[in-house]
mmJSON file of the N, C-alpha and C atoms, coordinates in Angstrom:
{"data_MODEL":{"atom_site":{
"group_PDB":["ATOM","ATOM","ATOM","ATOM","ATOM","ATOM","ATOM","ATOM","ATOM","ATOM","ATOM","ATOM","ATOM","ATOM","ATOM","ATOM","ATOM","ATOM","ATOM","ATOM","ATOM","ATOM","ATOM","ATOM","ATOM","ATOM","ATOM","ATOM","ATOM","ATOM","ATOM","ATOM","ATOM","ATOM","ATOM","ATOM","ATOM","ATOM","ATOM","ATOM","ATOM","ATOM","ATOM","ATOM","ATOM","ATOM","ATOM","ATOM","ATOM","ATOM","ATOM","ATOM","ATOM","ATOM","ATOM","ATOM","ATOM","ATOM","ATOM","ATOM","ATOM","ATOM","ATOM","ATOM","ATOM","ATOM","ATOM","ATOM","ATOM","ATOM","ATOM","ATOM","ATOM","ATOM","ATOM","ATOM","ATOM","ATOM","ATOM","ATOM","ATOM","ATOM","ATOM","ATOM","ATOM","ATOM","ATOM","ATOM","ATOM","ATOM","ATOM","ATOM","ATOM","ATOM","ATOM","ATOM","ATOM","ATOM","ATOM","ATOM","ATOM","ATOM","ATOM","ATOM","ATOM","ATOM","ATOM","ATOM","ATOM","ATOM","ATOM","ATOM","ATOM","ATOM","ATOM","ATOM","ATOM","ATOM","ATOM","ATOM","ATOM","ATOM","ATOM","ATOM","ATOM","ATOM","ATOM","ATOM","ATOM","ATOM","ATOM","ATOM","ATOM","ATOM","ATOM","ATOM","ATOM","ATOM","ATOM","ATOM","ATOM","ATOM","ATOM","ATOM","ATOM","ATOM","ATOM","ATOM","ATOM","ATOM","ATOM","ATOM","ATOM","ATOM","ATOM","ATOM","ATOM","ATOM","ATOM","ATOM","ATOM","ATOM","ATOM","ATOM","ATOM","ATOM","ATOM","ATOM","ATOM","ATOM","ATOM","ATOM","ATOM","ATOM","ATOM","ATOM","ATOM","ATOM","ATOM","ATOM","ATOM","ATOM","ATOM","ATOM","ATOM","ATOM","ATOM","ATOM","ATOM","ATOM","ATOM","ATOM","ATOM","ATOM","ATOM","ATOM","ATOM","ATOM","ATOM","ATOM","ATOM","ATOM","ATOM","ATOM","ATOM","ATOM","ATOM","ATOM","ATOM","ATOM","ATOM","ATOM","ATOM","ATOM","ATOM","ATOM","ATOM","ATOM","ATOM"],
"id":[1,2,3,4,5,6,7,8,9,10,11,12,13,14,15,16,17,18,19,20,21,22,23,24,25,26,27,28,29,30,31,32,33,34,35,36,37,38,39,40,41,42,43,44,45,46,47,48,49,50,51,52,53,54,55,56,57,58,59,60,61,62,63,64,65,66,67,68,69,70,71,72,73,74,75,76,77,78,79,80,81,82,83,84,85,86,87,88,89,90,91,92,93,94,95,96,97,98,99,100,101,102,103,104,105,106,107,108,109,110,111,112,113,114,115,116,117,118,119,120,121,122,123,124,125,126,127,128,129,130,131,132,133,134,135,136,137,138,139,140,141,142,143,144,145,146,147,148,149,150,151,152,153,154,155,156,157,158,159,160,161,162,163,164,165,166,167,168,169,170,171,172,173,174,175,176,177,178,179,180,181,182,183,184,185,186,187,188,189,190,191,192,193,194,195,196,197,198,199,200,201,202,203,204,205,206,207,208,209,210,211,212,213,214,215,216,217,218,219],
"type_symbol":["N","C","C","N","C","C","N","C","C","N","C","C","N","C","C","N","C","C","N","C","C","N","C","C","N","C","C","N","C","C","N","C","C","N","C","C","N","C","C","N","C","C","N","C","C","N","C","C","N","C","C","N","C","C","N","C","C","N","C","C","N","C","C","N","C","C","N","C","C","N","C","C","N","C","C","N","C","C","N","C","C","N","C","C","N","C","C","N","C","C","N","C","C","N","C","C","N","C","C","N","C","C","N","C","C","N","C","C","N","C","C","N","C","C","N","C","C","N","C","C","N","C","C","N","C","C","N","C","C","N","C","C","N","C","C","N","C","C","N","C","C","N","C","C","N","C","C","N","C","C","N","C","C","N","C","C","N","C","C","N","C","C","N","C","C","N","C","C","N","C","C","N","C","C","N","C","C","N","C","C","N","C","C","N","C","C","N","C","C","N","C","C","N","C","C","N","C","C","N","C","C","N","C","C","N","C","C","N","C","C","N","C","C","N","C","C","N","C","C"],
"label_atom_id":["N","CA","C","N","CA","C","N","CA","C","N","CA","C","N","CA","C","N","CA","C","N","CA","C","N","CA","C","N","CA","C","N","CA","C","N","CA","C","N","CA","C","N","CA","C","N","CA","C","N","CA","C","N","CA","C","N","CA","C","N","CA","C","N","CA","C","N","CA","C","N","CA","C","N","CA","C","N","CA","C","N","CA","C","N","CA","C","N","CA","C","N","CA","C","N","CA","C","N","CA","C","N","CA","C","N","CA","C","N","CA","C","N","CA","C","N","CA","C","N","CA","C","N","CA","C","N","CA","C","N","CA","C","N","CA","C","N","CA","C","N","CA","C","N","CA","C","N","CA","C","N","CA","C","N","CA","C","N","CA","C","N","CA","C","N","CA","C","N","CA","C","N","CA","C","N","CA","C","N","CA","C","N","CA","C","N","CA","C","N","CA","C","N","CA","C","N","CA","C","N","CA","C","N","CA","C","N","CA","C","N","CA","C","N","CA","C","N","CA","C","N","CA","C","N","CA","C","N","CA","C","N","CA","C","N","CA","C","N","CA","C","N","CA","C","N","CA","C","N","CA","C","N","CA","C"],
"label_alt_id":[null,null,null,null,null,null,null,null,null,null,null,null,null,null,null,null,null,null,null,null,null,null,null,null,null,null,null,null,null,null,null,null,null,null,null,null,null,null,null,null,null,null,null,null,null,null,null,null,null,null,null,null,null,null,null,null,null,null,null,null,null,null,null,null,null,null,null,null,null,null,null,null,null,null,null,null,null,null,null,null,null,null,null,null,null,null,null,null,null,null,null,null,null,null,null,null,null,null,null,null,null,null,null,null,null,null,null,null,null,null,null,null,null,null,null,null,null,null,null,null,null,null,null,null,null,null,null,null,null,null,null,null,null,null,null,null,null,null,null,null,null,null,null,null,null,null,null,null,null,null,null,null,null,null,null,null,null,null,null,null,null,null,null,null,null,null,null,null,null,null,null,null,null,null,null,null,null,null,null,null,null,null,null,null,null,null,null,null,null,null,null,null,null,null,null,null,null,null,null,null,null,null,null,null,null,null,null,null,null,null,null,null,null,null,null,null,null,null,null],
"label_comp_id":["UNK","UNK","UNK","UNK","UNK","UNK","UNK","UNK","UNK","UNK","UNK","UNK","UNK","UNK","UNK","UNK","UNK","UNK","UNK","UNK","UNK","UNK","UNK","UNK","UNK","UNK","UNK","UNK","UNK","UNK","UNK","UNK","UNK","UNK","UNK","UNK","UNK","UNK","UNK","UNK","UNK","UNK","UNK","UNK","UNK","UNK","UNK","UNK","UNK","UNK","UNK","UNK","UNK","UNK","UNK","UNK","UNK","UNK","UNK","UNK","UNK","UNK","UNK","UNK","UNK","UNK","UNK","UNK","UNK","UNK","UNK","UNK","UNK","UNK","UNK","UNK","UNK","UNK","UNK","UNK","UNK","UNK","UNK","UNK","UNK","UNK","UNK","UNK","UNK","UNK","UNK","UNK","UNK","UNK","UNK","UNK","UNK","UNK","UNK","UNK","UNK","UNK","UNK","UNK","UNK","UNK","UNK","UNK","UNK","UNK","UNK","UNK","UNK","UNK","UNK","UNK","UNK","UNK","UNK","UNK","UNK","UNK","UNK","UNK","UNK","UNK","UNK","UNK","UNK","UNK","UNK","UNK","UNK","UNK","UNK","UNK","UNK","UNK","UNK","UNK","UNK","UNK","UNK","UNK","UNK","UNK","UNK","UNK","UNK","UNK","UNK","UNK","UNK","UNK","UNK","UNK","UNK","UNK","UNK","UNK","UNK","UNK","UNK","UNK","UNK","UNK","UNK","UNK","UNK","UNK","UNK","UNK","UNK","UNK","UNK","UNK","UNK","UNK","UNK","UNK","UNK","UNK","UNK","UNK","UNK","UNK","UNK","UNK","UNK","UNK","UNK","UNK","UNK","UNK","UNK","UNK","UNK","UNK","UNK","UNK","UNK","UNK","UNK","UNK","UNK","UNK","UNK","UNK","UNK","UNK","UNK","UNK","UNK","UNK","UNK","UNK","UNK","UNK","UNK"],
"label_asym_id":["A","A","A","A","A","A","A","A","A","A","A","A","A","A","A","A","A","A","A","A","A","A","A","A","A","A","A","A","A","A","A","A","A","A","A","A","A","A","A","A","A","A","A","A","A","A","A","A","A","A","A","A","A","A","A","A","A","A","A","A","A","A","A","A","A","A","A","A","A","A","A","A","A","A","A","A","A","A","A","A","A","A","A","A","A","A","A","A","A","A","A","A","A","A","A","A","A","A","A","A","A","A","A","A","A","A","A","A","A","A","A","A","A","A","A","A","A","A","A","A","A","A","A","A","A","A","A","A","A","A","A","A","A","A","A","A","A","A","A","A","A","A","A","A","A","A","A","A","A","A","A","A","A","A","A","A","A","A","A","A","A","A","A","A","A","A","A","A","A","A","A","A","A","A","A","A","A","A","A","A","A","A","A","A","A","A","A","A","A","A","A","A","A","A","A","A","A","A","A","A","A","A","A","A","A","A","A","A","A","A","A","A","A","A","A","A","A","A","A"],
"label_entity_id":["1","1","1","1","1","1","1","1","1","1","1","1","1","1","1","1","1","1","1","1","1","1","1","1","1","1","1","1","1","1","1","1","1","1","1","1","1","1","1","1","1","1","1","1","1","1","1","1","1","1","1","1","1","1","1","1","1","1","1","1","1","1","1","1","1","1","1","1","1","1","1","1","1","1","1","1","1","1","1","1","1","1","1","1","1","1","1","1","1","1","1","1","1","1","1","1","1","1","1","1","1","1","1","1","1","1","1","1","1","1","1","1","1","1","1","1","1","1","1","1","1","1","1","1","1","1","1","1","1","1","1","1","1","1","1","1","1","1","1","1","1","1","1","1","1","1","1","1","1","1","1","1","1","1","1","1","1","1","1","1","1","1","1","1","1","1","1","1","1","1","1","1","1","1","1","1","1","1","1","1","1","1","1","1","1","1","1","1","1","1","1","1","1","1","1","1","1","1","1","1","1","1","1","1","1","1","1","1","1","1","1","1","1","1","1","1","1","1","1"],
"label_seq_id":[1,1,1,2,2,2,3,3,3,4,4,4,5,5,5,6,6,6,7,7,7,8,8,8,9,9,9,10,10,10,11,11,11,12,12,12,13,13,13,14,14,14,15,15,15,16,16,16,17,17,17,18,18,18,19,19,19,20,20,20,21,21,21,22,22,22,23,23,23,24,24,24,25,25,25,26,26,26,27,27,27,28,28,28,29,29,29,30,30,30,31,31,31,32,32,32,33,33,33,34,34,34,35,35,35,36,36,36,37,37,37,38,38,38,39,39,39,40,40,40,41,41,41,42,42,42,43,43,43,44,44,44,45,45,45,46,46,46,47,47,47,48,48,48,49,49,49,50,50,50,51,51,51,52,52,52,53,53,53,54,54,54,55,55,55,56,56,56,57,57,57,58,58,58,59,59,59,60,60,60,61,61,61,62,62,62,63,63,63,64,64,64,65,65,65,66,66,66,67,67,67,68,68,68,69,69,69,70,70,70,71,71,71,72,72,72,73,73,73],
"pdbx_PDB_ins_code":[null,null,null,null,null,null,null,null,null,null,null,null,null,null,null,null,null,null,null,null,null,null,null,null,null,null,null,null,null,null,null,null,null,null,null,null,null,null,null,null,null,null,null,null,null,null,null,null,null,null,null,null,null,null,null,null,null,null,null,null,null,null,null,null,null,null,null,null,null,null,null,null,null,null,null,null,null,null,null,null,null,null,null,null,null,null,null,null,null,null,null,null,null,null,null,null,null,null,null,null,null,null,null,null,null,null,null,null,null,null,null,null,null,null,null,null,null,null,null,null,null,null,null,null,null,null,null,null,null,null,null,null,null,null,null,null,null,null,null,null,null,null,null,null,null,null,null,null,null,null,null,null,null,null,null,null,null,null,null,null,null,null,null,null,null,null,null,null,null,null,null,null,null,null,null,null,null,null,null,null,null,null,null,null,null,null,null,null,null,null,null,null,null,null,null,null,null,null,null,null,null,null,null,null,null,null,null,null,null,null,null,null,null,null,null,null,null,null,null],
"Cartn_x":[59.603,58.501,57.594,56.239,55.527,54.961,54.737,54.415,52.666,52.377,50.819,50.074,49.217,48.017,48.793,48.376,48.467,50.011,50.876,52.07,52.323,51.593,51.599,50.733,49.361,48.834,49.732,50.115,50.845,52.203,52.736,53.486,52.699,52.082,51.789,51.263,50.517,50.134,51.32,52.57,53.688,54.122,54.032,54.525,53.788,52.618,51.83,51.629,51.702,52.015,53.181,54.592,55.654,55.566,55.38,55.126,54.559,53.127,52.445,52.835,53.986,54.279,55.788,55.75,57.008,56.624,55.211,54.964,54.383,53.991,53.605,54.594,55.87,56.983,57.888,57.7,58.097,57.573,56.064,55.46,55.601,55.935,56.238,57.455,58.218,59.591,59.593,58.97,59.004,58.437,57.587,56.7,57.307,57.732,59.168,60.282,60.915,61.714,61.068,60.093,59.923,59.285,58.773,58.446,59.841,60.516,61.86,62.804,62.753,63.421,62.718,61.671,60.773,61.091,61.106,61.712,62.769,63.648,65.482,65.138,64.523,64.458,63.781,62.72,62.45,63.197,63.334,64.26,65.881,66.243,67.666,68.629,68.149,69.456,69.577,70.57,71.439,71.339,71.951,71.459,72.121,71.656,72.118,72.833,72.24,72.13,71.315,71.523,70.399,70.083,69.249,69.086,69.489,70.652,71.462,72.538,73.42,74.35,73.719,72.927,72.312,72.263,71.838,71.675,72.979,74.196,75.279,75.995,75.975,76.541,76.283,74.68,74.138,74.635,74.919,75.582,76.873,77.831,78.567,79.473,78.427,78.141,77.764,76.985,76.663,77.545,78.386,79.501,80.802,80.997,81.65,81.327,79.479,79.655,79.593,79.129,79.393,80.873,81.929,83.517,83.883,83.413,83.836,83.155,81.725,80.986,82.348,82.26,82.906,84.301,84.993,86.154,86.183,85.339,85.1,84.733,84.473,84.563,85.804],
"Cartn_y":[121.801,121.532,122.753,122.644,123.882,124.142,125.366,125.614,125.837,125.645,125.392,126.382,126.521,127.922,128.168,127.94,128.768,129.092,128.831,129.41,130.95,130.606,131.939,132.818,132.786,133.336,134.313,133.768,133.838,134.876,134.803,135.253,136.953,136.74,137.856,138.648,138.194,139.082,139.59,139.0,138.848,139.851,140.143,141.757,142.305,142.636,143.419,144.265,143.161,143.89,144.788,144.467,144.494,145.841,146.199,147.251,148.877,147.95,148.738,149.321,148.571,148.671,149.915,149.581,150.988,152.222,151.82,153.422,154.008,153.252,154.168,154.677,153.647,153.657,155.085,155.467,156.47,157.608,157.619,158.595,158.851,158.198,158.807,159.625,158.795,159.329,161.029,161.106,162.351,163.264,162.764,163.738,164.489,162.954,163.239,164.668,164.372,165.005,166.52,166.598,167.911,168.884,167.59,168.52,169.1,168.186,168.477,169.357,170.182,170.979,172.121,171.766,173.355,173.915,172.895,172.804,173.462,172.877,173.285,174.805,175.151,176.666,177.143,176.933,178.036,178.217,177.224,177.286,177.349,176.982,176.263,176.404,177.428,178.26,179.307,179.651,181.096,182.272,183.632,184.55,184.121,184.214,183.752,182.239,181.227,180.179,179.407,178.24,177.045,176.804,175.906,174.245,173.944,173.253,172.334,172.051,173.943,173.672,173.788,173.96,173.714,172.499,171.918,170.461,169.807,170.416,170.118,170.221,171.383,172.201,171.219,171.185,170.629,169.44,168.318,167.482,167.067,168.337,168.337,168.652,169.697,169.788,168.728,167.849,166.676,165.597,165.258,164.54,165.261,165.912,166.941,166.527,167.224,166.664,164.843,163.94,162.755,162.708,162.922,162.976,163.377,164.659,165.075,163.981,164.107,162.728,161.24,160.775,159.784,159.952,161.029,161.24,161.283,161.608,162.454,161.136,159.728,158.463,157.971],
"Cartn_z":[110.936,111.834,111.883,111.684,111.439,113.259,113.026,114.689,114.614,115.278,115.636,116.331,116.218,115.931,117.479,118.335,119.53,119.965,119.34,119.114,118.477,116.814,116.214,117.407,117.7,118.279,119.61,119.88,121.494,120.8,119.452,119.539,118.719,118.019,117.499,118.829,120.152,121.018,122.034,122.299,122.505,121.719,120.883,119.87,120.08,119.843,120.619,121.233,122.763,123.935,124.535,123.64,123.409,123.309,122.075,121.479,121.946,122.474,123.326,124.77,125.426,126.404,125.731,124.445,124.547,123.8,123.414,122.987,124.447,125.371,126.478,127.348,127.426,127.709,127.562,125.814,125.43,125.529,125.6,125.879,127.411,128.468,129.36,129.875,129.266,129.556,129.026,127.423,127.229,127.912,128.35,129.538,130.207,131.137,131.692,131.119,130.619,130.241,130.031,129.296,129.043,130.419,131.402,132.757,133.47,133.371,133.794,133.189,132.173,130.815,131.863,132.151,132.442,133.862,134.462,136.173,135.864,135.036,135.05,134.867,133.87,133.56,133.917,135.215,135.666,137.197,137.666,138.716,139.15,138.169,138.533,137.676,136.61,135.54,136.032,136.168,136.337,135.303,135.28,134.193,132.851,132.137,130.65,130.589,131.183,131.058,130.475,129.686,128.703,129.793,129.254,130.207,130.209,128.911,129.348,129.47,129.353,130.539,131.981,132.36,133.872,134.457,132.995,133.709,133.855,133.161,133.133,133.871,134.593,135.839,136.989,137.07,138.6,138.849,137.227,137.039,137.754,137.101,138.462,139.769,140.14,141.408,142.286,141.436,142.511,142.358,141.149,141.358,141.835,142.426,143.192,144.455,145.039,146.602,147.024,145.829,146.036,146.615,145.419,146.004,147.255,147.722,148.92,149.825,150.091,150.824,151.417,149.96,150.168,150.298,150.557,150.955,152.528,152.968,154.696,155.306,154.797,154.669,155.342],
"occupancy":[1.0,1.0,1.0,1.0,1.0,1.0,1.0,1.0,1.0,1.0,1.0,1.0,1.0,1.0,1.0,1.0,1.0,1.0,1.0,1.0,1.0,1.0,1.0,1.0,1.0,1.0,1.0,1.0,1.0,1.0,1.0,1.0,1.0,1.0,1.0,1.0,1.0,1.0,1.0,1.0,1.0,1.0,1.0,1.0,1.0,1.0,1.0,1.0,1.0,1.0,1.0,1.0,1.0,1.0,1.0,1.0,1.0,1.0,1.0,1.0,1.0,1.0,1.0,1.0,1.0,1.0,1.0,1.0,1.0,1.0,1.0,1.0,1.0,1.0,1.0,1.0,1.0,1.0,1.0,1.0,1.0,1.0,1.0,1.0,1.0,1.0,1.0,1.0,1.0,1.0,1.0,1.0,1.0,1.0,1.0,1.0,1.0,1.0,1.0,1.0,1.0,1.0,1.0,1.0,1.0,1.0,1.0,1.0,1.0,1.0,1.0,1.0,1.0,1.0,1.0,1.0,1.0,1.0,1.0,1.0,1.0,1.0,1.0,1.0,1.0,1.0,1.0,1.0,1.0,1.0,1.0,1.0,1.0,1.0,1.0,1.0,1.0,1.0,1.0,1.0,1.0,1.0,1.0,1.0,1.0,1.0,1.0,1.0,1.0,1.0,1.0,1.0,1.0,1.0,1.0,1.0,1.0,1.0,1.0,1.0,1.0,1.0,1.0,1.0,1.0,1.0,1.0,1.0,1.0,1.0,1.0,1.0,1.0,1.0,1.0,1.0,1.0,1.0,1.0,1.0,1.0,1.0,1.0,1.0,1.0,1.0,1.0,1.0,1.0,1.0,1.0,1.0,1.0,1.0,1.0,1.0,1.0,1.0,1.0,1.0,1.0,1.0,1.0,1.0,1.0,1.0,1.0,1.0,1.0,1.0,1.0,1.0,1.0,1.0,1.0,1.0,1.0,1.0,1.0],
"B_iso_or_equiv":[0.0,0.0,0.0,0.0,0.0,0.0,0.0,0.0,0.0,0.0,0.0,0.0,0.0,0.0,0.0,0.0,0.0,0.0,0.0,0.0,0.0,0.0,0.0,0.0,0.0,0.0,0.0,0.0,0.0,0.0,0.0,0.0,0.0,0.0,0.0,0.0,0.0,0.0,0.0,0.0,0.0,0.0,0.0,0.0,0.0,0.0,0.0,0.0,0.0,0.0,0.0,0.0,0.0,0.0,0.0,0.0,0.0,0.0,0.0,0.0,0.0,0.0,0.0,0.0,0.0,0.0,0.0,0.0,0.0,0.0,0.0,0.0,0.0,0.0,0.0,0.0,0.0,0.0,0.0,0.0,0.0,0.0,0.0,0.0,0.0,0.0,0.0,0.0,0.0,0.0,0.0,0.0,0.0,0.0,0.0,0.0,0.0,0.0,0.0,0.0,0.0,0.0,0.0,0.0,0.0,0.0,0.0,0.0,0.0,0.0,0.0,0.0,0.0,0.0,0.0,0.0,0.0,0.0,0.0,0.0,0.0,0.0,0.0,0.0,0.0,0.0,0.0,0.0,0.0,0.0,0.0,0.0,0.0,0.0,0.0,0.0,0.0,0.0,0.0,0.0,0.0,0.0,0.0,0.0,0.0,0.0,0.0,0.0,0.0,0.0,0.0,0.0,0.0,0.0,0.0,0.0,0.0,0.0,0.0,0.0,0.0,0.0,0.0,0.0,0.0,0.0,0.0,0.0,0.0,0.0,0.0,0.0,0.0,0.0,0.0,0.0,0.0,0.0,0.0,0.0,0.0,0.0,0.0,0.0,0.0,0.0,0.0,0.0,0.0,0.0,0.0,0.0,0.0,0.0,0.0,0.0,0.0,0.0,0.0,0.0,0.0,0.0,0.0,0.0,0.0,0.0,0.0,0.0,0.0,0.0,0.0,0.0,0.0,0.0,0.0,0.0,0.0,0.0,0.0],
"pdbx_formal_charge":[null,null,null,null,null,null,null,null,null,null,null,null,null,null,null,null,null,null,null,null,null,null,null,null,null,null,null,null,null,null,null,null,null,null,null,null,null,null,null,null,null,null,null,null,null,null,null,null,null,null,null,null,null,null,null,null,null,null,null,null,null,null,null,null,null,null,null,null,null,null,null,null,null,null,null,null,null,null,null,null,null,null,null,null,null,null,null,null,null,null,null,null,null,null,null,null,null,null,null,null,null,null,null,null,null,null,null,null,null,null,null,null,null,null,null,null,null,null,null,null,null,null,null,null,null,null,null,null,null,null,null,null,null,null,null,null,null,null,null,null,null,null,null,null,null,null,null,null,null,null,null,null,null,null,null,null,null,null,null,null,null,null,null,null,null,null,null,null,null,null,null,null,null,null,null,null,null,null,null,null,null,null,null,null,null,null,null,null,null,null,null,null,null,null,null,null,null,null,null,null,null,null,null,null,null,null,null,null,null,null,null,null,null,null,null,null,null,null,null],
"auth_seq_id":[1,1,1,2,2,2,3,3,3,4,4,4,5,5,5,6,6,6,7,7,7,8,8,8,9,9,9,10,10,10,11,11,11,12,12,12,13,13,13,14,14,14,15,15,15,16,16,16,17,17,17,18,18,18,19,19,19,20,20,20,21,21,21,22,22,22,23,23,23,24,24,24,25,25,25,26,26,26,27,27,27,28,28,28,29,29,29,30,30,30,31,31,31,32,32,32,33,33,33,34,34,34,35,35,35,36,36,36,37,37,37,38,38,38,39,39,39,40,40,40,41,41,41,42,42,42,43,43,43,44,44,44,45,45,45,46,46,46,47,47,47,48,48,48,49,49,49,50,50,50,51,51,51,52,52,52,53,53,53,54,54,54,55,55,55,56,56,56,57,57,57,58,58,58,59,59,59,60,60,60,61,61,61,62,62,62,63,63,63,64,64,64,65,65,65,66,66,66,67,67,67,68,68,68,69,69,69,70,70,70,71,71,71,72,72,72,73,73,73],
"auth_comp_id":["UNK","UNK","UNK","UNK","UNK","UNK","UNK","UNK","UNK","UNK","UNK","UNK","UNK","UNK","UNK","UNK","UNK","UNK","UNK","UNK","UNK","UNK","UNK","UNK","UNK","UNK","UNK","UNK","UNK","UNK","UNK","UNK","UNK","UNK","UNK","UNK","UNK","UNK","UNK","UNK","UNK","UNK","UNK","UNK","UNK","UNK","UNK","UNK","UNK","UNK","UNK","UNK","UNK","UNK","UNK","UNK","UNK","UNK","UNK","UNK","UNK","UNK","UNK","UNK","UNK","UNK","UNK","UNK","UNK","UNK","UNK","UNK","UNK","UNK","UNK","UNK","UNK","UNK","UNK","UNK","UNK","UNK","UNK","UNK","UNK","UNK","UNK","UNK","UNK","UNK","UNK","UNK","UNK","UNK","UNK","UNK","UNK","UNK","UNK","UNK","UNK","UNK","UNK","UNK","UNK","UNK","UNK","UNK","UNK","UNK","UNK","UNK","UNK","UNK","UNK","UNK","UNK","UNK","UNK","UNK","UNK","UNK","UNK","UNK","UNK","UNK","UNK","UNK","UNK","UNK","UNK","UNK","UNK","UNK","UNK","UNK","UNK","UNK","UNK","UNK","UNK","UNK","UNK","UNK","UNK","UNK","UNK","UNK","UNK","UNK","UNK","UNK","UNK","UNK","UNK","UNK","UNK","UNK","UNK","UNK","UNK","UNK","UNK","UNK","UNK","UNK","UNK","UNK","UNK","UNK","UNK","UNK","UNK","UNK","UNK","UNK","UNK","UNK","UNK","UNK","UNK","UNK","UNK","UNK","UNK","UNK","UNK","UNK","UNK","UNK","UNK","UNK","UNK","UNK","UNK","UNK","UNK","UNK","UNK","UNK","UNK","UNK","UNK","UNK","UNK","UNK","UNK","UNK","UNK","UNK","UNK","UNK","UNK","UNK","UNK","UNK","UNK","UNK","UNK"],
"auth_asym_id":["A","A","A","A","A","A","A","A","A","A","A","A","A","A","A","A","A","A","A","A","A","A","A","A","A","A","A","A","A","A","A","A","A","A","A","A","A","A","A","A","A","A","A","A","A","A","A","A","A","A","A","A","A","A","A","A","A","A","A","A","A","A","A","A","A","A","A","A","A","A","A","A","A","A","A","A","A","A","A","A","A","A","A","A","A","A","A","A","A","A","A","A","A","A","A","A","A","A","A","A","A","A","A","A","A","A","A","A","A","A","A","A","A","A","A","A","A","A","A","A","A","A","A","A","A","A","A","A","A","A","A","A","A","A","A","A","A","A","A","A","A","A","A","A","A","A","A","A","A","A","A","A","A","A","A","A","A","A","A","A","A","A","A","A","A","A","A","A","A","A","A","A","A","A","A","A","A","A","A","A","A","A","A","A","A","A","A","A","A","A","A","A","A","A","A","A","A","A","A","A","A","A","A","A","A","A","A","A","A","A","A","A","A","A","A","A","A","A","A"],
"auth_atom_id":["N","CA","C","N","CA","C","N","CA","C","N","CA","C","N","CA","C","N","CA","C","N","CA","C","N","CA","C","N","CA","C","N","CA","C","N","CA","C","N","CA","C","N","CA","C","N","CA","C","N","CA","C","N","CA","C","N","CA","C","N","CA","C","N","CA","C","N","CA","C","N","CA","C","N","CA","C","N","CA","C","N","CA","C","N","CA","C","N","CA","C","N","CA","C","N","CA","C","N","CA","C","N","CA","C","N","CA","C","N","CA","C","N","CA","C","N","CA","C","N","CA","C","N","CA","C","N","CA","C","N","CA","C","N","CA","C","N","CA","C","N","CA","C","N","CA","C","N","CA","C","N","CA","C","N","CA","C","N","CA","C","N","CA","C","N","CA","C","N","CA","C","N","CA","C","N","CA","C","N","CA","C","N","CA","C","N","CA","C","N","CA","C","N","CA","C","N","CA","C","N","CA","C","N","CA","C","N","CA","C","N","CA","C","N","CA","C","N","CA","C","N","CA","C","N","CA","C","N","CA","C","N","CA","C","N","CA","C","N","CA","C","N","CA","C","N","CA","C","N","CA","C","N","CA","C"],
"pdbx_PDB_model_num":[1,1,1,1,1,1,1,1,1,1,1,1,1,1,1,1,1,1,1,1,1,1,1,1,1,1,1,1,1,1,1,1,1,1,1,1,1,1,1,1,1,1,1,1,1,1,1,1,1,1,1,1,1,1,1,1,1,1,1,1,1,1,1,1,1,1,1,1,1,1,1,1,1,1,1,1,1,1,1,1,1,1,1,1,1,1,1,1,1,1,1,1,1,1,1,1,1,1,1,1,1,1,1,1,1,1,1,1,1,1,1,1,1,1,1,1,1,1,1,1,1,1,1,1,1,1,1,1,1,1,1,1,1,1,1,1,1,1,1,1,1,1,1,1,1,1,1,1,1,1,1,1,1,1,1,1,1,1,1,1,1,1,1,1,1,1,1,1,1,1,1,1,1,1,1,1,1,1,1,1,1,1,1,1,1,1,1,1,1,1,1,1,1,1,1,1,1,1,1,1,1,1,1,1,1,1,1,1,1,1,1,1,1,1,1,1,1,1,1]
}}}
């Protein structure tokens, strides 16, 4: 059964938009990320620390005070 113009149509803009919605998608996130790389290191690493054991650390520290939290529960 052949599919009919406003099918193809609908689907090629359907990719498209698709598409478009994940290159902006991606471009934000990296944003993201790299504002946040910069935060970590200028604030929140210790002396001779990466980033990302920092980010590793803070990691968990906060699954640490979650535990206690929900222990005092």
């Amino acid at each position: 059964m052949a599919k009919s113009k406003i099918i193809k149509a609908n689907e090629k803009i359907a990719e498209k938009v698709t598409s478009g919605f994940q290159k902006v998608s991606d471009t934000v996130v990296s944003g993201y990320l790299k504002i946040e790389d910069k935060f970590v290191d200028q604030y929140l690493t210790k002396e001779g620390e990466s980033v990302e054991e920092a980010k590793k650390r803070i990691h968990k520290e906060q699954e640490e005070k979650k535990g206690s939290a929900s222990n005092k529960r």
